[in-house]
Structures are given as C-alpha cells and as structure tokens.
N, C-alpha and C positions, 0 to 999 in steps of 0.2 A: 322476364320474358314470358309473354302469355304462352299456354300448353297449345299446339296446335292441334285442330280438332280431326276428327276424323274422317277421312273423305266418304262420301256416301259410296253403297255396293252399288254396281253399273246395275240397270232393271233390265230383267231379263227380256229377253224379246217374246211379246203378244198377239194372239191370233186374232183371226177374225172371228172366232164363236167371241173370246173375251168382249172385243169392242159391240159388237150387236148385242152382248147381253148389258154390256156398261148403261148405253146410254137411255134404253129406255126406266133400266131401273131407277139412272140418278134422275129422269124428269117424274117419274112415279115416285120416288122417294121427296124428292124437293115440294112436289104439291102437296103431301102429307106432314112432311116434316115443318113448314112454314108456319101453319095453324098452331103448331101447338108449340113451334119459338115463340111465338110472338104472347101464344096465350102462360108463356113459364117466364120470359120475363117480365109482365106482366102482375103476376105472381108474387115475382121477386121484388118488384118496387112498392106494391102492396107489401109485402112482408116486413121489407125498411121500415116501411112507413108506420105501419103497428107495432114493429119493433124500437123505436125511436119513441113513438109519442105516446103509448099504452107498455105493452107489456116491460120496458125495461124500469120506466117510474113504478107498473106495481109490484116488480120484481122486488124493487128498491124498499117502495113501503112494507112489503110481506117479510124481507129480512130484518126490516127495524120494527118490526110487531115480534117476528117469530124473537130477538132478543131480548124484547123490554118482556114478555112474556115466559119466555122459556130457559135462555140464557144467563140475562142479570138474576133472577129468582133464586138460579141452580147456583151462580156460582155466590151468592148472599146466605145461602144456605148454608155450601160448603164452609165456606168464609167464616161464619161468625154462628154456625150451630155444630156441624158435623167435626172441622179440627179443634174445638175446646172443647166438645164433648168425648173424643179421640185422644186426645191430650190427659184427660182427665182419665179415662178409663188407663191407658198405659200407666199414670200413676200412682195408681190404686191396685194394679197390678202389680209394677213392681216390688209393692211394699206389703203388697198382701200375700202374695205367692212366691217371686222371685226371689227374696232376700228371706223368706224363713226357708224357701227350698236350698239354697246355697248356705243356709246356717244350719241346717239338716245334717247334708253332704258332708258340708267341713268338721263337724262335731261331731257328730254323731255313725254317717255311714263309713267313711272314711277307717278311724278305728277299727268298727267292726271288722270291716274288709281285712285292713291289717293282720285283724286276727286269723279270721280265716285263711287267709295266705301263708301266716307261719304255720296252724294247722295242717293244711294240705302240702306243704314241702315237706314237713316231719313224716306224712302218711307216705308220699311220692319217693320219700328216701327209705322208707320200708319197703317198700313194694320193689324198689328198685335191689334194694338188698337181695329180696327172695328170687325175683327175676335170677339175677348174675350168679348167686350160690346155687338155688335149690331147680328151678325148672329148665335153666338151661343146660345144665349136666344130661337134667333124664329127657330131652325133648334131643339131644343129640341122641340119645340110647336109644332111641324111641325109631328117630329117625336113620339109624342104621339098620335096626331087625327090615324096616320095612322097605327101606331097599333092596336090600338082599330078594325078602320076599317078591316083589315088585320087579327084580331080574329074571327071574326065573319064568314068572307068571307071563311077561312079556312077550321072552322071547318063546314060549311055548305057543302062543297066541299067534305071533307072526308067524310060525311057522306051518301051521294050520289055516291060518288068512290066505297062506299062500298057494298051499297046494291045493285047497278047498275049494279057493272060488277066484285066485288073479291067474291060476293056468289055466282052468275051464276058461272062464269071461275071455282070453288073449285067444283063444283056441274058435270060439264062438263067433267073436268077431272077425277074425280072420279067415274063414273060411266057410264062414253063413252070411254076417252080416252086412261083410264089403264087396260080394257078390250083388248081393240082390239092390244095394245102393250105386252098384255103376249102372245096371238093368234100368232101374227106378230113375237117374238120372239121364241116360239115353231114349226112357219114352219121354221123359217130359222135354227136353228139347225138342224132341221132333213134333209135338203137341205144338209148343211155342213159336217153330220157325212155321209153321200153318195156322194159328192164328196169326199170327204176322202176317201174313202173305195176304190171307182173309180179310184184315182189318184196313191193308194198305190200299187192295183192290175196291174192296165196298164201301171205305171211308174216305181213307183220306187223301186219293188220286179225286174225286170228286169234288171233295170240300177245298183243294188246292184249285182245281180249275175255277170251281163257284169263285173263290178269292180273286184269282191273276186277271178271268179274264168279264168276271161280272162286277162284282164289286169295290175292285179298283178302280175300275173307269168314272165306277157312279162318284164314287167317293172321291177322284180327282174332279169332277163335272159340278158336285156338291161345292168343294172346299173354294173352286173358280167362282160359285153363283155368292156365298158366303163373304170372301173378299170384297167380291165388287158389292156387297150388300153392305156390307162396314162401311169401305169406303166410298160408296153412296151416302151412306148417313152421317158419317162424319162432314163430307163437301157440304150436303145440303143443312146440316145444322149451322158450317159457318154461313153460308149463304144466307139462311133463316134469320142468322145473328145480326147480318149487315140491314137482312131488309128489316128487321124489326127496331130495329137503332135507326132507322131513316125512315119509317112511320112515326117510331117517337119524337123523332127533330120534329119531324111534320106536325103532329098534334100540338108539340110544346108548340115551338110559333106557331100555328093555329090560334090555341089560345091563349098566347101572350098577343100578339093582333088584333082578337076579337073581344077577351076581356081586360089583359092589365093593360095594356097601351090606351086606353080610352077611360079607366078608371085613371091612372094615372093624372091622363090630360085633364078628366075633370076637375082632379086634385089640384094638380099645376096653377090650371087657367081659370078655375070658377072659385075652385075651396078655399083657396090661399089668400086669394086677397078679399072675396066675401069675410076669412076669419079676421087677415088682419083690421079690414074695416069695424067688424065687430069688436075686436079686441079697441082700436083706438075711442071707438065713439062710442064703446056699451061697456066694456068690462072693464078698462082702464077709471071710468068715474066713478061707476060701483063701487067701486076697489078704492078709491081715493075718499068717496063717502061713505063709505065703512067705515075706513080707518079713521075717518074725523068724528064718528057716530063714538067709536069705541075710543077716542081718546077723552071727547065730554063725558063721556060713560064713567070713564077712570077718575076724570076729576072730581064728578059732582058726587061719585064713590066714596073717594078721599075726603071729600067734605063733610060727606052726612055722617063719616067714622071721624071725622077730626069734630065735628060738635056732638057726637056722642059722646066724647071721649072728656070733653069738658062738662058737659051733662053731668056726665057721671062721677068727676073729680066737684063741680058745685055740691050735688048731694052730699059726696063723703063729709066736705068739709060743712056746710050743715047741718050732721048728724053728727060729727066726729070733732068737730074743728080744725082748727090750723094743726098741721104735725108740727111737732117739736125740731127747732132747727137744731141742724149739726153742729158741734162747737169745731171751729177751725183750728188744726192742729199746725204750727208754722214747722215744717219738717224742712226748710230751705236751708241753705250752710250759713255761720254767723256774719253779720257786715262789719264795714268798719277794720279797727283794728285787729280783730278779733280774725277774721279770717285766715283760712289756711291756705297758703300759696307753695307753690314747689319752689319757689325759688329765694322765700325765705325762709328761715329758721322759728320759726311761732307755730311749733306742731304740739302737739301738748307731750312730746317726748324731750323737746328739745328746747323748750322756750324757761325763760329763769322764773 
C-alpha cells in the first residue's frame, strides 16, 4: 500500500500590492530569462557533443598513455627489481644481524643477567636486613622526640595565630569592612538603576521603534518583492525550457527538410541505382577480369616454377648423375601358408 502523500498547506490569501508587483516582474523576468535558456541549452548540447566525440576518446587515450607510461613501468619495477631486491636485503639481514643478535642474547646476555640478579637479591636481602634490624628501630626513636617536639611548637603557634591576627582580622571585618561594602554596594546600584533608565530612554526605546515600525515593513515589503522574484525566475525558466525545446524541434525539422530530406532523396532516387548500374555494368566485369587475369597469373606462375624446377633436377643429374635407388624393403605380413590369422593356430607361439 503506497504511503499517502501529504496534502499541500491551503496558500495564504494575497493582496493587491503582491499581484501588481507579480506580474510585471514575471513578463520583465521571462524576456530576460528566455535568451539566456535558450543560449545554456544550447551550451549543453554542445557540451554532449564535445563530450561524446572529443574529450571522452581523449580522456580514454590519456589514461592508456598515463599507464603504458607511468603505471606498467612502476609496477614492472616494483615487480621484478624492488621485491627481489627486498627480499634479498631482509635475507642478509637476517643472517647478518638477527640470528648473531638472538645468539648474543641467548649465550651470552642472558647469563650475565642471571648473574646479576642473583647479585642484586643477595645485595636487596642485605639492605633489607639493615632496613628491619638497624633503621627502623632508630627512625621510630627519631620519630617520637620529634613529635613530642612538633606538639608543643604547634600548639604554641596556634595559639598566637589566633589571638594575633584571626581576632583582630574577625574584629576588622566586622565592624570596618562590612560597613563600607553595604555603602559601596548601595551606590553602585543606584549608579546602575540610572544607567539603566539612560540607556533605555536614549537606546533602546528608539532602536525598538526604528525595528517594529521601519524596518519590519521594509523587510516584510523586501521578502514579498524576493518571492515573487524566485518565483518569477523559476516560471520563466520553465517557460524559457518549453520555448527553447520548441525552437529546437523547429530548427531540427528545419534542417532535416531542407538538408537530410533532399540528401537522402538524392541517395534514394539518383545514387542507388546510378551505383547499382555501376556496380552491374563496370565493377562486376572488372571484378570477374581480375580474377581471370589473376587465375592465368597463378598458372603460368606454376609453370615457370614447375620447369624451373625440372631445370634444375636435369642439371643435378648432369653433374651428379642418377641418385642411387632405394632398395625395397617388403615389410608386408607373410603370404600363403605362412600367414598369421586369429582364427587359426600358425602363430609362431603355437604352431608345431
């Protein structure tokens, strides 16, 4: 079940400024707009057309250059210099460096390390000794004088902090400096609520009316001339579309009427049977005495190479004489009695 669409919003209802402004824009818009439909697609058919018979073939040829040049090379290179050369170095690495470094390691560092580790437990377990027996007895001893110390100092400190300088400062504040900050903050509002009043009266009571009642209007008056400019240009583009698609019919028949229709005809009615007449009574003979030209051709060919050929077999044999004939060897099976047949017994396995 198709989704149903959405019904369109009702159009608001239009004045008469709208409609006086509509329609001399859309005939001012359509004379403008027509000239330069007609001349974009125009443009566009031209564009096919060099797109179609020029640039896509050299498109084609410049990517089968840019490969035979640029591409087969790289990857011929890659191919058959850079990974055997690649190849090659990783295996000379590994046997040059990887496998005496890993014979290193395992022989040689390894060990050492060893040692060193049992070394430094034996040191770790001393140190740990003297830790637990000898510094931590006297780092508690240490650490109790100087508490004690560190009470005392304290609380002498605090008690002095206090009467010194947090009863004066609580004294200062309270009866100097929260005075003078409710004072300080009762002129500054009354400073505030007068610029206020000042900035409302000389700014922005003005720049509110400038807005509601000048440059809303313009701006609604603007966005009306804008619209109907859109959709002026949008109408007259289709419009433009229709009449330039119905110049184009016109010119095609134009000249399909005035050139193919008449090239055809002459094709049809003069060329056609001019050729075949040509063709029966000029190139059909030609054609048939050719081929008789070139068949005596072949034979009196074959001739002059068939008594060359004996020419040159009389000379051998008068310089050379008769060759030596071949003795005939009789390879045929025996006759007679002698014969071997399937269905009798006279095989030379089986005969008495």
């Amino acid at each position: 079940m198709e989704p149903q669409k959405p019904l369109p919003e009702p159009r608001q209802p239009e004045g008469c400024l709208v409609t006086a402004i509509r329609i001399p824009v859309r005939i001012v818009v359509l004379v403008l707009v027509v000239p330069v439909r007609m001349v974009w697609d125009a443009l566009v058919v031209a564009g096919r057309f060099l797109n179609d018979t020029v640039l896509r073939p050299f498109g084609r040829a410049l990517l089968w250059l840019g490969r035979a040049v640029f591409v087969w090379p790289l990857v011929g290179l890659w191919r058959y210099a850079v990974v055997p050369f690649a190849k090659g170095v990783g295996w000379l690495g590994k046997w040059l460096l990887v496998v005496p470094l890993v014979w290193l390691y395992r022989y040689v560092l390894t060990p050492v390390g060893h040692g060193f580790a049992w070394v430094g437990r034996g040191i770790g377990a001393g140190c740990a000794w003297v830790h637990a027996r000898v510094l931590t007895p006297v780092g508690h001893g240490v650490m109790w004088v100087l508490r004690g110390i560190w009470g005392g100092v304290y609380a002498t400190v605090a008690w002095l902090a206090r009467y010194l300088v947090v009863v004066p400062a609580s004294w200062v504040y309270e009866w100097i400096l929260t005075p003078i900050g409710h004072g300080t903050v009762w002129v500054l509002r009354g400073i505030g609520v007068c610029l206020y009043w000042i900035t409302r009266v000389l700014l922005v009571l003005p720049l509110l009316a400038l807005w509601r009642w000048v440059l809303v209007p313009l701006g609604r008056f603007l966005a009306v001339v804008g619209r109907e400019v859109g959709d002026a240009l949008g109408h007259a583009w289709r419009v433009a579309g229709h009449v330039s698609r119905a110049v184009g019919r016109f010119l095609g028949t134009l000249f399909r009427w005035i050139f193919v229709e008449p090239v055809r005809w002459v094709y049809r009615t003069l060329l056609t049977p001019v050729g075949h007449v040509v063709r029966d009574l000029v190139l059909r003979p030609v054609a048939e005495a050719a081929r008789s030209v070139g068949r005596a051709t072949r034979q009196a060919l074959a001739a002059a190479r068939e008594s060359v050929r004996q020419a040159r077999a009389d000379f051998r044999r008068m310089l050379l004489g008769e060759p030596r004939k071949a003795v005939a060897v009789d390879r045929r099976e025996p006759t007679g009695r002698e014969t071997r047949t399937l269905g009798s017994s006279t095989t030379a396995l089986t005969k008495d």
